[in-house]
C-alpha positions in Angstrom: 22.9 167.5 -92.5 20.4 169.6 -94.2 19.8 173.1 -93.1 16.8 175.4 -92.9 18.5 178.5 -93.4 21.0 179.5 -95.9 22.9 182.0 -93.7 26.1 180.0 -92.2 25.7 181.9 -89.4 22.6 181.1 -88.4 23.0 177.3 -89.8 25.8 176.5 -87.5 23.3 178.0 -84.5 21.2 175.7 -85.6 23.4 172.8 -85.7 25.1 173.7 -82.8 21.5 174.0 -81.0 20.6 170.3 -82.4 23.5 168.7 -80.9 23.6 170.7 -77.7 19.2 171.2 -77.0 19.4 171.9 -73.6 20.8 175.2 -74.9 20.0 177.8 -77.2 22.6 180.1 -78.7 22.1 183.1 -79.6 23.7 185.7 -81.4 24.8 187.5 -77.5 25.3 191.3 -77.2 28.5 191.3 -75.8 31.2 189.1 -76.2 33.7 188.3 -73.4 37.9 187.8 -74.1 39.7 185.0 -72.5 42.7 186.4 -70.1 44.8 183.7 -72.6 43.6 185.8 -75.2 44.3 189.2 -73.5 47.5 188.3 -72.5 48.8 186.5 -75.4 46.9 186.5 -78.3 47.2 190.1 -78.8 51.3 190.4 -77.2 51.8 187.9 -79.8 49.5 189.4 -82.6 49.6 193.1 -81.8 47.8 194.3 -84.9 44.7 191.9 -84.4 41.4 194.0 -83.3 38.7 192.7 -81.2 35.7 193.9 -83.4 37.5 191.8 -86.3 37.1 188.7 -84.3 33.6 189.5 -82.9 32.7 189.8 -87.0 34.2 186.5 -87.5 31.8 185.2 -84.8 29.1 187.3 -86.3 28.9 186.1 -89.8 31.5 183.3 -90.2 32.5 181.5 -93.5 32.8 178.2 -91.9 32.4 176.6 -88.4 34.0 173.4 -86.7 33.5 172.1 -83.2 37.0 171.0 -81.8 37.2 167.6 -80.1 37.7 169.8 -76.8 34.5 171.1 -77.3 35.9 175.3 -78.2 34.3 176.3 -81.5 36.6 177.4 -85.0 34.9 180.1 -87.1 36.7 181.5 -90.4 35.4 184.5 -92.7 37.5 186.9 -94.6 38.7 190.1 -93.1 39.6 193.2 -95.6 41.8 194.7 -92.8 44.4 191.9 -93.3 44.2 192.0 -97.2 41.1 189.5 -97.3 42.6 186.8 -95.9 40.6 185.0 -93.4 41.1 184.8 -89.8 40.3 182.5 -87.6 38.7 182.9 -84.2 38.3 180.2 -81.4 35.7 180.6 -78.7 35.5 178.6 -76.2 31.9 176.5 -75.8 29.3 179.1 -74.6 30.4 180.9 -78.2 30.8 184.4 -76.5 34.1 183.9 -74.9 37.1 184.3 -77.4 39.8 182.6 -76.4 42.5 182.2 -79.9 42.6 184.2 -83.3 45.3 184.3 -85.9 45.1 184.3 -89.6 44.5 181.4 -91.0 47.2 180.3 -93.9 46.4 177.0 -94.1 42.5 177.1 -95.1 42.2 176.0 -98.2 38.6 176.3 -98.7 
């Protein structure tokens, strides 16, 4: 699938607005954290920061759509040496609901 833009971010907005039209997302100006996320995520990961994920989000490398309907996005972080983390959300792409860095990326 072709692409008018040649920012990812914005190209998976717009394939994410051809596949869902009823619905046009936005780049929001908040984002919201899952209680899963709250409670877990960051017990678990204690030295992830929100505002990393929210950049993820922002200006991602790469995008997927899960079978469950959540969104994947990947980019690099500095903070964690450059490697890349990556940061679920669930469908409405403003709730974060999973990050972790990613090992296994090979792209």
């Amino acid at each position: 699938m072709l692409f008018r833009s040649s920012n990812l971010a914005e190209a998976a907005i717009e394939y994410a607005v051809s596949i869902t039209p009823s619905r046009v997302m936005e780049r929001p100006a908040s984002y919201t954290f899952t209680e899963y996320f709250e409670e877990e995520v960051l017990r678990k990961r204690p030295y992830l920061r929100k505002e990393w994920c929210v950049r993820v989000v922002q200006n991602p490398e790469r995008v997927e759509r899960q079978a469950d309907g959540r969104w994947r996005f990947w980019a690099r972080i500095s903070e964690l040496e450059g490697r890349r983390l990556r940061v679920v959300t669930l469908d409405d792409w403003t709730t974060i609901h999973n990050a972790f860095p990613d090992r296994g990326l090979t792209r």
